[in-house]
N, C-alpha and C positions, 0 to 999 in steps of 0.2 A: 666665479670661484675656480681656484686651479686642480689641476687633479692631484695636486700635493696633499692640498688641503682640504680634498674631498678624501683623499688615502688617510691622512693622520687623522681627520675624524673618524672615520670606519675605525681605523685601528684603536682610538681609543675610548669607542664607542665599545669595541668588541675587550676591552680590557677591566671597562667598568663595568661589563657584563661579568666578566670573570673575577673578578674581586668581589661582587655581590652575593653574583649565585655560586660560586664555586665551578663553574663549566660556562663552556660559551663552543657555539658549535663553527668550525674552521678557525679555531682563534689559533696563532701561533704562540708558540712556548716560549715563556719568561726566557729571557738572554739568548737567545736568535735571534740575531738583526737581519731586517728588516732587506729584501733584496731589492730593493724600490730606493732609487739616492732620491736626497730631496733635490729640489729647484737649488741648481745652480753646482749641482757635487759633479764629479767623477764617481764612474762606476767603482766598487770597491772602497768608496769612502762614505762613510756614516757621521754626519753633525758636523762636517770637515774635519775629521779623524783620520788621516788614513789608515789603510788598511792593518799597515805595518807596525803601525802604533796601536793598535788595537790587541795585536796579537801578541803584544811584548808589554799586555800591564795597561792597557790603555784603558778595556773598560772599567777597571779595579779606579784607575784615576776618573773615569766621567761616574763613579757612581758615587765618589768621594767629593767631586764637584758637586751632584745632585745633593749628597748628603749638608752642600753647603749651599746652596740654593732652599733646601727646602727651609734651614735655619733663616736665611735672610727674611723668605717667606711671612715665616711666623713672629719673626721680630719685629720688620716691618709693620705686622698688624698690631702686634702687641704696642708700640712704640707712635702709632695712626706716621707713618712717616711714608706718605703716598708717591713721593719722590722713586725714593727705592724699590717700593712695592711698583710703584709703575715701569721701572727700568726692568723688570721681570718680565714684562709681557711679550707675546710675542704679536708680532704687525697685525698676525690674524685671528689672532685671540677670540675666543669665545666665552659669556659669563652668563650663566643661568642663576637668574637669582630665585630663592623661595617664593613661591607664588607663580614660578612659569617666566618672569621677565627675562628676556634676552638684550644683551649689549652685543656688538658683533664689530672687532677691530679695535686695535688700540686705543685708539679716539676716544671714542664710547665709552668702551671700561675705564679710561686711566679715568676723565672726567666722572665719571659714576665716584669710583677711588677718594679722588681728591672732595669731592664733596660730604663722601659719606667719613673721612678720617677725620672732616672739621668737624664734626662732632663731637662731643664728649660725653653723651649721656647713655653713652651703652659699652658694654665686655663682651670679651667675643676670649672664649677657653681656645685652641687650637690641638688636639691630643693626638699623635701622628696611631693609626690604629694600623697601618698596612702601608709599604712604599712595594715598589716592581721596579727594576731600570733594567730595558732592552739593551744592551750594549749600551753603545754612543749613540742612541735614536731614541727613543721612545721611555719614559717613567710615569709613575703616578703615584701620588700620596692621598690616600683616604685619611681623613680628621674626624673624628668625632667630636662634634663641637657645642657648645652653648651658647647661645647669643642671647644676651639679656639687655634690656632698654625697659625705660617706663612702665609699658607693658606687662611687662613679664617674662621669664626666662622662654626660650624657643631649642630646644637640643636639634641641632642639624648632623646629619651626614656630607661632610664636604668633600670630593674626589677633582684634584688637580693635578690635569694630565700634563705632561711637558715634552717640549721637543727639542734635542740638541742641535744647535747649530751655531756656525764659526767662534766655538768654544764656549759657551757657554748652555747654561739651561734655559729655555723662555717659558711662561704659561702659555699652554693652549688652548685649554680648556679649564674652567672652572668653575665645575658644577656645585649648587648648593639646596639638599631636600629635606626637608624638614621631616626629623625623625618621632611618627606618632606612636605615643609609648602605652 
């Protein structure tokens, strides 16, 4: 694992801390990016943003991108179109499913994706309850969500973190806990 991606996990490890409990201790403040480039940037450049773009309206446009990312998001699910939803991810992707399961890389999750969209016997609400975007680095959307199948309804809290890079949103993270009410 890289130390990129031992960084974006801390960071959005320490974000989902802070969107839950309200504090998170050394966590950095909503829209301060990030002084750490990823794999493969220039210093001063954030998601391949440069700096210059940033400061003239850039992040207003990466949060209007995330605003549209997180729509494909939920339509995608809404729609089971694992296609889409898959072209979201990112390389290093991480998916926590209810019950503790872990997928880890794209691989993993798109296939999890694609098997669980062929399905048809369950609804999944998506209700966006909190986003955050760090500049051009760093977001997250908490859902408060219902997943219902055979079973019975299941209310989750869902938090999916994302990281910008060469212009676009990926998921990083996509954690899902089941909300016991």
């Amino acid at each position: 694992m890289s130390i990129t991606t031992l960084l974006s996990t801390a960071l959005a490890t320490a974000l989902g801390a802070a969107v839950l409990t309200g504090t998170a201790a050394g966590a950095v403040p909503l829209g301060v990016p990030l002084a750490v480039p990823l794999a493969g940037q220039a210093a001063g450049q954030a998601g391949g943003v440069p700096a210059s773009e940033r400061a003239h309206g850039g992040d207003r446009a990466c949060e209007r991108r995330f605003d549209r990312a997180v729509r494909t998001y939920v339509e995608a699910t809404d729609e089971r179109d694992a296609r889409t939803f898959n072209a979201l991810l990112h390389p290093e992707v991480t998916a926590v499913l209810p019950g503790g399961a872990t997928l880890v890389g794209r691989t993993e999750v798109a296939g999890f994706i694609e098997g669980f969209f062929a399905r048809t016997e369950w609804t999944q609400t998506l209700e966006v309850r909190h986003t955050a975007v760090a500049g051009c680095d760093t977001a997250l959307v908490l859902f408060d969500s219902v997943y219902t199948d055979g079973d019975g309804a299941v209310p989750l809290a869902i938090i999916i973190t994302w990281t910008y890079e060469r212009g676009q949103w990926q998921v990083l993270v996509d954690q899902n806990t089941v909300v016991s009410g």
